[in-house]
N, C-alpha and C positions, 0 to 999 in steps of 0.2 A: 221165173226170174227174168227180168228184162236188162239186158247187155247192152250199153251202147255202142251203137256203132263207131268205126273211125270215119275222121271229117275225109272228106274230098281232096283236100291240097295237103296233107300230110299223109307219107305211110303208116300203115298200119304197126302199132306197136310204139310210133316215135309220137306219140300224141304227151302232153304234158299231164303230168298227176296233179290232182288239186291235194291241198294240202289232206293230210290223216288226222281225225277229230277219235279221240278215242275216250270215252265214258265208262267208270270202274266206281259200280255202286254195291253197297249189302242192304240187303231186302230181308226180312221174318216173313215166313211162307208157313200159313195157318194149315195144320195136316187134318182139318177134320174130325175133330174125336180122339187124338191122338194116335202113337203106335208104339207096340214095344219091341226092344231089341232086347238083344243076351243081358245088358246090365243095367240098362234104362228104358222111361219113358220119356214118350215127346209129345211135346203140342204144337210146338212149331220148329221149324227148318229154319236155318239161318244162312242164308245163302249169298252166293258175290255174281253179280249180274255185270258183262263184258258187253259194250255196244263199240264197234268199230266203223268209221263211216268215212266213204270217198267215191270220187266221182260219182255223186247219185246215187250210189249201194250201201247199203249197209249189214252186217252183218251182227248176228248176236248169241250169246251161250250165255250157261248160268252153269255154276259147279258149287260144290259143298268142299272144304279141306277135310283131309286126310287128319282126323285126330291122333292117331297110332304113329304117322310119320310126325307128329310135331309141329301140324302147318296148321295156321290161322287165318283168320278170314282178312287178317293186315297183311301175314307175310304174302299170301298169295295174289294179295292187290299190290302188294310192292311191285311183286316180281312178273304182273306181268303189265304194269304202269310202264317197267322198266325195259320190258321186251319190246311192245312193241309202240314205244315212241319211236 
């Protein structure tokens, strides 16, 4: 991971944030041949892909919702569209 440094004429910590760019997409993720669980088969994963980016970093996760709680691959783009703008 490469950190930047802080500049020379400002303390460290008091440097300005560039603004936050955040990217909230859903991907179909081919599993190969399929796989089965307790009550289905799958051929592919439907997934929600999180890229978050500032000063020059970026960071990224991917997660599946929680079918048994109720969440969908909208509500949990809502809610985290909603977090972390």
């Amino acid at each position: 991971m490469h950190l930047r440094q802080p500049r020379a004429d400002t303390p460290a910590g008091d440097q300005p944030l560039t603004k936050r760019r955040l990217i909230v997409r859903e991907e179909s993720w081919d599993v190969g041949g399929g796989f089965s669980i307790t009550r289905s088969r799958k051929w592919a994963v439907q997934t929600l892909m999180v890229e978050l980016h500032q000063d020059g970093l970026r960071g990224r996760g991917e997660g599946v919702p929680y079918r048994r709680l109720g969440e969908t691959l909208e509500s949990r783009s809502e809610e985290h569209t909603s977090e972390l703008q």
